[in-house]
DOZAKE-551515 format. One record per residue (C-alpha): y, x, z. Coordinates in steps of 0.25 Angstrom, whole numbers, plus 5000, padded with zeros to 4 digits. Each point is the difference from the previous one (the first is absolute). Layout:
YXZ
...
! end
This chain:
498749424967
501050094997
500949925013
498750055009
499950154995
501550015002
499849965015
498950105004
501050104992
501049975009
498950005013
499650144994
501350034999
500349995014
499050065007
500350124994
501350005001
499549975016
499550145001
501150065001
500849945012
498550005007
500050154998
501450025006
499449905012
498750095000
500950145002
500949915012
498949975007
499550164998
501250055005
500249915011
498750075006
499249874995
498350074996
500250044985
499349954990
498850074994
500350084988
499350004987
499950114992
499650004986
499350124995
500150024984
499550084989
501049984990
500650165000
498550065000
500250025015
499849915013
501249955003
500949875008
500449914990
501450015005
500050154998
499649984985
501250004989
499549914990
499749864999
498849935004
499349905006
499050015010
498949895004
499350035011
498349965002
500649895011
500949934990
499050014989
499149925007
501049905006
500549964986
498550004995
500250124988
498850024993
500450064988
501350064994
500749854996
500249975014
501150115003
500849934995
500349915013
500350145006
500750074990
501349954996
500150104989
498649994994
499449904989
498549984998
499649894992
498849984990
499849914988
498950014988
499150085008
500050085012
499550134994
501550044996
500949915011
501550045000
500750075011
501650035001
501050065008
501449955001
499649934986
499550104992
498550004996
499050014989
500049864995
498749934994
498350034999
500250124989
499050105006
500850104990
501249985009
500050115014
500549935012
501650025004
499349985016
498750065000
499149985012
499350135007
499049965011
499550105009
500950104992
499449984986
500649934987
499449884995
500149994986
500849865001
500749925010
499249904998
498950055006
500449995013
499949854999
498550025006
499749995014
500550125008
499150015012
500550045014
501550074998
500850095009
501449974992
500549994988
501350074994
500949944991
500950124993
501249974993
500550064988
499550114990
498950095005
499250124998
500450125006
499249995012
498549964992
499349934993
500449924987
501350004996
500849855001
501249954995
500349885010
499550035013
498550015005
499049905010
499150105009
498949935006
499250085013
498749985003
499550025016
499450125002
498650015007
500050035014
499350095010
500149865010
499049914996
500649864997
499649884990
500949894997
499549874994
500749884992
499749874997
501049894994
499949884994
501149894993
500249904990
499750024985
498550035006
500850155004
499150095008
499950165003
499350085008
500450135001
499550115010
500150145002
499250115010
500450145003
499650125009
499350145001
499050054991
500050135010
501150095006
500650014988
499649894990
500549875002
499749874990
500749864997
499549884993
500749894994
499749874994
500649884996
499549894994
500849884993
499749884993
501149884998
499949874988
501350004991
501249965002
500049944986
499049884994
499349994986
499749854998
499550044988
499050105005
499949945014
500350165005
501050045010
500950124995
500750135005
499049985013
499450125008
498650075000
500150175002
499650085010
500450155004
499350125007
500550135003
499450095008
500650145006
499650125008
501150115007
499550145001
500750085011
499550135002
501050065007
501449965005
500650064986
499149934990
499849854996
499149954989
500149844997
499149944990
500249864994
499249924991
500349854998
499449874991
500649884996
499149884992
500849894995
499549884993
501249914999
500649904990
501550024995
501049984998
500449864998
501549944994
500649875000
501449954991
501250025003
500649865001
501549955002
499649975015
500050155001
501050054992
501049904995
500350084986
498749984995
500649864997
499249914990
499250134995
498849945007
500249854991
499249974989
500949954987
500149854999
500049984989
499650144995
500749994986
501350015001
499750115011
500649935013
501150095007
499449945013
498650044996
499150144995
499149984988
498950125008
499849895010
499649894991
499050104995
499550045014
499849855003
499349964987
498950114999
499749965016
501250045011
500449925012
501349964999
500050005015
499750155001
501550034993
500549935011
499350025013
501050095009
499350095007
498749925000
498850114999
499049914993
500150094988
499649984984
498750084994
499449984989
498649965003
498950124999
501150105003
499950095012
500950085008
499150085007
499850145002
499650115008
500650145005
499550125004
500950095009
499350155006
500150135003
500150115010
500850115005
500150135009
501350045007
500150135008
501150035008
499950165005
500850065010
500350154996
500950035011
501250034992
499849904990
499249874999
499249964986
499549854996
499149974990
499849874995
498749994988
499649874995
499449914989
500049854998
499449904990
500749884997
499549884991
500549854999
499649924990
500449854998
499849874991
501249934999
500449854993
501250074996
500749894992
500149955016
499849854994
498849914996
500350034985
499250104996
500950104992
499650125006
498950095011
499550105005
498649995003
499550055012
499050114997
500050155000
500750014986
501249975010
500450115011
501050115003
499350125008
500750115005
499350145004
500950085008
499950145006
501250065009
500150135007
501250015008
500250155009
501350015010
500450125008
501150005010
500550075011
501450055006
500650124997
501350075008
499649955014
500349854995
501150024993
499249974987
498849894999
499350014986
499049954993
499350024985
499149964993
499249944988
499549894992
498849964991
499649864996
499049964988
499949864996
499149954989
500249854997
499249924992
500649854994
499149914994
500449874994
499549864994
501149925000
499749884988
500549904995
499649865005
499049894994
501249924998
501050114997
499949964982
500549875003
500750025012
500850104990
500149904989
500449915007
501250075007
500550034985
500049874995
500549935012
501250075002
500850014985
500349914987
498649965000
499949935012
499849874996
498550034994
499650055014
498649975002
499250075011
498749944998
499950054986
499850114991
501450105000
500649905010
500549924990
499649854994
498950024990
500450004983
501449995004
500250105008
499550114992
500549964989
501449995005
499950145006
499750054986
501349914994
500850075009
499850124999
500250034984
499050104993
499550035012
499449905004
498550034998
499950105008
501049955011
498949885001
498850104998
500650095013
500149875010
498649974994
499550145007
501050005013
499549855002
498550085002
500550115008
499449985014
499150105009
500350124992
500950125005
499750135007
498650035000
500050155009
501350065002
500050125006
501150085005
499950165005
500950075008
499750145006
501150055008
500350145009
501249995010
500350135008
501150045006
500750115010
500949955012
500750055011
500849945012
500850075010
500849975011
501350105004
500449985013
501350075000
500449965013
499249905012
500549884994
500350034985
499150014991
499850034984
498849954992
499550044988
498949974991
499650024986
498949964990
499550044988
498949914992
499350004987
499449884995
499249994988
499149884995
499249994989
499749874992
499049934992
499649864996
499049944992
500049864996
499149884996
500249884995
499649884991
501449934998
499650004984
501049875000
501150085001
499750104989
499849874991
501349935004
500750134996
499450024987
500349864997
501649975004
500350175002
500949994987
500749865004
500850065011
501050034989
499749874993
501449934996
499549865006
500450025014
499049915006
498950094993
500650115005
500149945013
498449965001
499650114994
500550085014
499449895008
498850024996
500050144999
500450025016
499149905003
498750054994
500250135005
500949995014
499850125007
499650094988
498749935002
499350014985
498950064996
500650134993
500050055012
498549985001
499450155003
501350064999
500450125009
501350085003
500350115009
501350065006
500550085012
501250025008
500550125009
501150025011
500650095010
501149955009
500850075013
500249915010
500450025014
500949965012
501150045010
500349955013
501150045010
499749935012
500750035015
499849955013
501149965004
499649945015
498750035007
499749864995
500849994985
499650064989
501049994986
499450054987
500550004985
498850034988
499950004985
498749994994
499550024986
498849924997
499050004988
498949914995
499050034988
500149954987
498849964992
499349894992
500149824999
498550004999
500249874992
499749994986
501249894997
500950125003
499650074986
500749914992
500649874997
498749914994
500849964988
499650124991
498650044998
500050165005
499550044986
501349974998
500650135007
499650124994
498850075009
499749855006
499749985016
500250165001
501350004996
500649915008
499250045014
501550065005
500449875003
498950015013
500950115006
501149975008
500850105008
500150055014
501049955010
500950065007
500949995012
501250055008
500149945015
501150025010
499849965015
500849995012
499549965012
499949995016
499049985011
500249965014
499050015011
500149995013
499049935013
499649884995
500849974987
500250094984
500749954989
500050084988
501149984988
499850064984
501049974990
499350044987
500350004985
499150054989
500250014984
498750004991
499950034986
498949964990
499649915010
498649944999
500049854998
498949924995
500149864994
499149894994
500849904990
499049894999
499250084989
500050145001
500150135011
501350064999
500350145008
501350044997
500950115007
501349965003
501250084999
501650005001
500950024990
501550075005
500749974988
499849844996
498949964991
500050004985
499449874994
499949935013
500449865005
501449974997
500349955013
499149985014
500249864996
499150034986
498749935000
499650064989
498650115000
501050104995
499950145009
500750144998
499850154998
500550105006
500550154995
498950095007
501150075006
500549885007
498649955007
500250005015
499249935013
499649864996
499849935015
500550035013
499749965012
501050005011
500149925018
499950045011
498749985008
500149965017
498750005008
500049975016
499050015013
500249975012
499050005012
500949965014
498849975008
498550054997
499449894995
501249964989
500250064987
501149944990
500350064987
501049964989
500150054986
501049984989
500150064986
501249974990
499450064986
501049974988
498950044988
500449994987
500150044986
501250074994
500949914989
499550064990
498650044997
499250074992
498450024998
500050155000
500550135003
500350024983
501049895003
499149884992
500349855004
499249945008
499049904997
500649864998
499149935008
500850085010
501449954998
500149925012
500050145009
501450064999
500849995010
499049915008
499250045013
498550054999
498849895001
499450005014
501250065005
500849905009
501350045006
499749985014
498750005010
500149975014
498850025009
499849995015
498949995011
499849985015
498650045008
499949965013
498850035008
500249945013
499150035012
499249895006
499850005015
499750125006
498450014994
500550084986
499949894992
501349994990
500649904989
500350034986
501149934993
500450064988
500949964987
500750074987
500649944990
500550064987
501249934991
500450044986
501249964992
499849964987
499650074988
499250014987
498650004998
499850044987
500350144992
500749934989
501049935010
499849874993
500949895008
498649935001
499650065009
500750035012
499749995013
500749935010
500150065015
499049995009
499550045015
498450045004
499849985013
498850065008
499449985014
499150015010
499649955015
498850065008
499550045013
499350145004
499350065010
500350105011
500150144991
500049934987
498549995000
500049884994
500849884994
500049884992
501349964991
500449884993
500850054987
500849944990
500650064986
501049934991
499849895013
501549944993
499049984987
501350054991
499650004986
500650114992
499550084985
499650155001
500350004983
500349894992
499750074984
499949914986
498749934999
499350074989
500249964985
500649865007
501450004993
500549884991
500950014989
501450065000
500449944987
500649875003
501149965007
499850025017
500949975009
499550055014
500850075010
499150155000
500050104990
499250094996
498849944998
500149884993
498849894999
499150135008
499349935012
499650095013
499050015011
500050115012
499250025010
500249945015
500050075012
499049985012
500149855006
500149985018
498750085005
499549985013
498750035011
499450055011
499750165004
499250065011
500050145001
499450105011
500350145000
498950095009
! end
């Protein structure tokens, strides 16, 4: 597989390089009096004004409606075959899916987390990138903006923005219509109608409706997973009544009633380094180096062997009654006015949107049932969210000066709920992984009471463990019972005000030299409460019963008692918390902003040098394992859940960006080059390791660590501190970006992208701006590169629509293909899960009519079939033990087994449009 991938790099590779000498050809022919070729001009909106792309002196990508529709983009994942620098990738559910740029994102499905790269659609914030994984409708382009953002609008971003535009209605009737059908029992139909209302009124409608079976199958429930049923409407009116005032009003609705998302192991086929993780112990006492105690447990309470080694088969393992199904509900609407006051012009954009998702999940991801979500309305996150954004801007000192200020208002309350419980097998599943993986191995019995042989086994429990012993036997009694209990109705509050004040302005000190500059100022301030229910009363007992053995002198007393006591209460899940509440809140004001010199130095080169300063919220890990450790009952800690609710907070991030770039464009063929590097501190990084939530900021530390590793070498969970005075940046992300196209005749476009991102982590790390060390389920980042951040992306397309005879019709034939090197698929940068290179190819043949008034294409996605992981992470709870002798070639993680979840499988089918 990895042979194939390297060979369509190579064949991307040299058709983009092929540009290059095509456009020297291309200018020749112009110059040697040959009919130019047409010239495209990209109009953006990335500087709050109209503009050429080429004109523009930031980064970013611009995807045009044509090539949006040849590569088959429905929602926001799919730019990633056209935009070598973006990331978009989803994994436990698609209401908080992942977007990065050059390598840095918000990582994971926290709702507490904001995203790095937000999406705007039709100018308006959505409250998580995830969010634009919904059907977008009928789209005029798409801007991908690199690099921190804010002074222009909208909400502020750290990383880079994704602004998605709608098609406007028009004063021209038309309607266009689409209908497609392909494997997997794929079909959409989608439609859109627009014209005039009156002289001034004009109205567009737009539908879409899409239904799809699974790309995963349940045997157990004979039910197909992670399928497709949603449909969207949006409908819109443009007021013009005069030639200086435009009123655009939006409202849209998405319905989704969707099962996901599924995960399979990770197996040695994959990812050599898992090794013989995925091996039972044969025999199991003594543990086997070449076998993991967690997978006899697995097997023997009902888990295919075969599922821990099935490559990327998608036939996927659930316990039987479990469901992933969900549904989600995304509207709104929104007014924007744009006035022309003669000396300066004024847009107002006004708008409020609901968003709510709720999902089941099996979310142990196996047969055994250890632990779930059910799918009801005890589990959904909904965000309601208000914005009010107002610009005015004009130009001053007959050109000399174009300015632009403006301000910000965003409210957003978001409501968690939770039920996430503890399976019917969970006590013995629990038991069992206790007894399996220590010095009382040999009386391992599953199918008994405490997973071990009857009389004997209690009893040698008790011997073993001194004066204790009662108790010890009396706690795998109660953990042995402790299935379906957990969270009853978590509920997690979060009221947040976000305004700011901003201004952009462009000097134009001479015709060809210009100065930029832009600042922000924002105040951010959340408030916070929870309330908690529970009925995990077997964690209470546990404690009460083995609390005082975790100082006992006998060592294997002490041992169990902490086995016990983390099992029976993983995730702070205990009935202490039963109708407990807390409350906190945050504030902060940050200045951000940006220069740019940028001149022109040809009519058709434009050099320009930046630096940004970039800022994203802090706020709350809505997640009740972020508390505490479950060791220690929270009666334990002087004012109980209260006191501790400041471990929710984590800081906001913070970055300093530099650019330099250049962009050419001439006739048929631009280029344009950036060269970047940006530094962020307390940077946002959310992790799951096999039990709990973890979000951690991680920082740098100048001076060298105190109490760290002894040596990069160290494999111990030792990390450092940091004197506060000595905490710097923490990851940077450094390349240089390349994107080409090239059109030498009318009916061919070529474009090439590349982008070298080398996204790490500093040496030495710590988990705050106070200088604390990080967590050690951490310890594998320092001095390693970001998860999901591969070092290089190459990507590359060719359209050619050739004309037929001489009666209008033409051809379509189409193909892109994106390749990424390899990288980490997992927050914690565990060896286990990396992810090997690979290539995604897309294409499309088809034939059209005179004027484009009709066509009907055969597509293909992923038509190579590559299989590839979007995250691998721990499975949950599924570790073995640590304590005796292992020899297997990755560390950390020990006898931890891992699944992830795929990306889309070779798609393919038939469409047949018609545009009136």
């Amino acid at each position: 597989m990895k042979s194939a991938t390297s060979l369509y790099a190579v064949a991307l590779l040299g058709a983009g390089m092929a540009l290059v000498p095509a456009a020297a050809q291309a200018q020749d022919a112009q110059e040697q009096g040959a009919e130019p070729a047409p010239e495209n001009v990209i109009i953006v909106t990335a500087q709050g004004r109209q503009q050429a792309l080429a004109d523009v002196p930031v980064a970013i990508s611009a995807i045009s409606q044509e090539t949006l529709l040849n590569s088959g983009v429905n929602d926001i994942r799919q730019l990633n075959q056209v935009a070598p620098s973006l990331l978009v990738s989803s994994t436990g559910t698609e209401a908080n899916g992942a977007a990065r740029i050059r390598g840095i994102g918000t990582v994971g499905d926290n709702p507490g987390l904001e995203s790095s790269v937000p999406v705007f659609i039709d100018g308006v914030y959505r409250s998580r990138s995830g969010i634009g994984l919904n059907e977008l409708g009928e789209i005029d382009r798409v801007e991908v903006q690199r690099g921190p953002q804010g002074t222009l609008g909208g909400r502020n971003s750290s990383a880079g923005l994704i602004s998605i535009f709608s098609k406007k209605p028009d004063f021209d009737f038309g309607a266009v219509g689409e209908v497609t059908y392909g494997n997997y029992d794929f079909v959409r139909i989608g439609g859109s109608i627009t014209g005039p209302l009156s002289e001034n009124l004009a109205a567009r409608l737009d539908g879409v409706y899409v239904r799809r079976d699974g790309f995963y199958f349940d045997p157990a429930n004979n039910t197909d997973i992670n399928d497709r049923d949603r449909f969207f409407l949006r409908g819109q009116l443009l007021f013009e009544p005069t030639d200086n005032l435009s009123v655009r009003l939006i409202a849209d609705y998405t319905f989704r009633d969707e099962k996901c998302c599924a995960a399979t192991y990770v197996d040695s086929s994959i990812n050599p380094l898992i090794g013989n993780l995925n091996n039972p112990s044969t025999p199991l006492s003594p543990l086997q180096p070449n076998g993991n105690n967690i997978i006899n447990v697995l097997r023997d309470l009902g888990q295919s062997l075969a599922a821990f080694n099935q490559g990327y088969d998608r036939t996927v393992s659930v316990t039987p009654g479990r469901s992933y199904a969900g549904k989600t509900k995304d509207y709104g609407f929104s007014a924007q006015v744009d006035w022309d006051l003669g000396g300066a012009s004024l847009t107002s954009i006004t708008a409020y949107r609901e968003y709510r998702s709720g999902q089941g999940s099996d979310t142990d991801y196996g047969t055994v049932d250890i632990l779930f979500r059910a799918p009801s309305d005890d589990a959904y996150r909904q965000f309601h969210t208000f914005t009010q954004e107002i610009r005015l801007q004009g130009e001053a000192f007959d050109g000399t000066l174009d300015w632009l200020v403006g301000g910000f208002f965003a409210n957003e309350k978001l409501t968690v709920r939770d039920n996430l419980r503890f399976g019917n097998q969970y006590g013995r599943f629990a038991t069992c992984r206790i007894i399996s993986g220590g010095g009382l191995a040999g009386l391992y019995s599953p199918t008994n009471p405490l997973c071990v042989a009857p009389g004997v086994g209690p009893a040698t429990i008790a011997a073993a463990t001194g004066a204790s012993g009662a108790d010890i036997v009396a706690a795998f009694t109660a953990l042995d019972g402790l299935n379906n209990r957990g969270s009853t109705n978590d509920r997690y509050f979060q009221d947040g005000t976000n305004w700011a004040l901003f201004t952009h302005n462009i000097i134009n000190i001479t015709d060809r030299l210009a100065l930029t500059l832009g600042l922000r100022y924002t105040n951010d301030d959340k408030d916070f409460s929870a309330t908690f229910g529970n009925d995990n009363t077997v964690c209470t007992t546990v404690q009460g019963l083995v609390l005082d053995d975790l100082s006992s002198p006998n060592a294997t007393a002490r041992a169990l008692a902490g086995a016990l006591i983390g099992l029976s209460c993983q995730g702070n899940s205990t009935a202490e918390l039963n109708n407990v509440s807390i409350r906190d809140e945050r504030s902060e004001d940050e200045w951000t902003g940006t220069a740019i010199l940028s001149y022109k130095a040809t009519d058709d080169l434009l050099l320009y040098a930046s630096y940004a300063r970039g800022y994203k919220a802090g706020g709350f890990n809505l997640d009740r394992s972020a508390l505490k450790s479950p060791i220690l009952p929270f009666a334990a800690t002087p004012g109980g859940a209260q006191a501790l609710v400041g471990n929710l907070q984590f800081e906001p991030e913070l970055v300093d960006s530099y650019e330099l770039g250049a962009k050419y464009a001439t006739g048929p063929f631009s280029v344009s080059l950036a060269a970047f590097r940006s530094d962020f501190s307390n940077f946002q990084l959310n992790t799951f390791n096999g039990t709990v939530f973890l979000v951690q900021n991680v920082n740098g530390c100048e001076g060298g660590l105190v109490g760290g590793p002894d040596s990069d070498t160290d494999t111990s969970a030792a990390t450092g501190s940091c004197a506060p005075g000595n905490v710097s940046w923490g990851v940077r992300t450094e390349g240089v970006e390349l994107e080409t196209q090239l059109n030498p005749t009318a009916d061919l476009n070529l474009t090439a992208g590349f982008t070298y991102a080398n996204t790490k982590y500093r040496d030495d790390l710590v988990g705050n701006s106070a200088g604390a060390p990080l967590d050690p389920a951490l310890r594998k980042l320092p001095g390693d590169n970001l998860s999901n951040a591969p070092e290089y992306v190459v990507t590359g397309s060719i359209a050619w629509t050739p004309e037929i005879g001489g009666n209008g019709l033409s051809a379509l034939f189409y193909i892109d293909g994106r390749w990424t090197s390899q990288f980490n698929t997992g927050s914690d940068l565990f060896p286990q899960k990396e992810q090997d290179d690979f290539a995604v190819f897309n294409a499309r043949i088809g034939l059209r009519g005179p004027d484009l008034k009709w066509s009907v294409e055969l597509w293909g996605q992923n038509i190579f079939n590559e299989d590839f992981a979007q995250v691998a992470f721990n499975s949950p709870f599924q570790a073995g033990t640590t304590s005796a002798p292992f020899v297997d070639p990755q560390f950390p993680g020990g006898r931890q087994i891992f699944s992830h979840f795929l990306g889309e499988p070779r798609t393919y089918g038939i469409t047949a449009r018609f545009n009136y």
